[in-house]
C-alpha positions as CSV (number, residue, x, y, z in Angstrom):
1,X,97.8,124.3,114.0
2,X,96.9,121.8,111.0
3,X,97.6,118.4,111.1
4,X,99.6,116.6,108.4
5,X,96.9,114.9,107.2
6,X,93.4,116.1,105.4
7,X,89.5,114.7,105.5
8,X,89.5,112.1,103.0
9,X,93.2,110.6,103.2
10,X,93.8,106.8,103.5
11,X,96.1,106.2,106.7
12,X,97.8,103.3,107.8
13,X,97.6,103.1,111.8
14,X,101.7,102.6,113.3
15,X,100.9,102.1,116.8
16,X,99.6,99.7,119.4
17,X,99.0,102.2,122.1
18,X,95.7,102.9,121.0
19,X,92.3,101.0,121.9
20,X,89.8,100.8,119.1
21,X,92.0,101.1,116.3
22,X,94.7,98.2,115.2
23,X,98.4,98.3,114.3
24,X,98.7,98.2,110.5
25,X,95.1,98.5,109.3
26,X,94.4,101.3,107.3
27,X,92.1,104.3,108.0
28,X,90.1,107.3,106.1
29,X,90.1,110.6,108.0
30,X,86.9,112.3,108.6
31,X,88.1,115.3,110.8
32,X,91.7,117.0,111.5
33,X,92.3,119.7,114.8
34,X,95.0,120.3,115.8
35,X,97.7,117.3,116.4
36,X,94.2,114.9,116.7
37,X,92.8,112.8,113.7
38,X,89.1,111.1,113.5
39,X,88.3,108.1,112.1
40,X,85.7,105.2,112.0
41,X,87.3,102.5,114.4
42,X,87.1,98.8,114.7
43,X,84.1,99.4,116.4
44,X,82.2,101.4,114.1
45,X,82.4,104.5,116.4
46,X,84.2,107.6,115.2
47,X,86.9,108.4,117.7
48,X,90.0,111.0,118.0
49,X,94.2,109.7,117.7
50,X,96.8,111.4,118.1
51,X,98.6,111.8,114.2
52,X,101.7,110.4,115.4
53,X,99.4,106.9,115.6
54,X,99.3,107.2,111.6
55,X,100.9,107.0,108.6
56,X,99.9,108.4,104.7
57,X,99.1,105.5,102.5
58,X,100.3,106.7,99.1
59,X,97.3,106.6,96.6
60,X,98.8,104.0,93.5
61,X,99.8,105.9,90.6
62,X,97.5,105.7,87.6
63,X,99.6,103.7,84.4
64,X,98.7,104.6,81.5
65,X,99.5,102.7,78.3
66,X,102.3,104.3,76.5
């Protein structure tokens, strides 16, 4: 089972159940198994969440002149 989320995307934690990681702030995923996503937390340690804690940040689009 794959998680929705790959390595490299920018996430935006949506819960306050978690210790190490803070409501709102945003997040780059180093590893995906399963239902479980790592990241770098507050604390500079890299530690497994549950993907329900997160939420994609959509990259901006790129304007271009017209």
């Amino acid at each position: 089972m794959q998680t929705k989320f790959k390595v490299g995307d920018t996430v935006r934690c949506v819960s306050s159940e978690y210790s190490y990681i803070t409501l709102g702030r945003t997040y780059v995923i180093k590893e995906t198994q399963c239902a479980w996503c790592r990241v770098i937390t507050d604390h500079g340690g890299l530690d497994s969440y549950m993907e329900q804690a997160f939420e994609l940040v959509e990259p901006n689009p790129v304007l271009t002149p017209e």
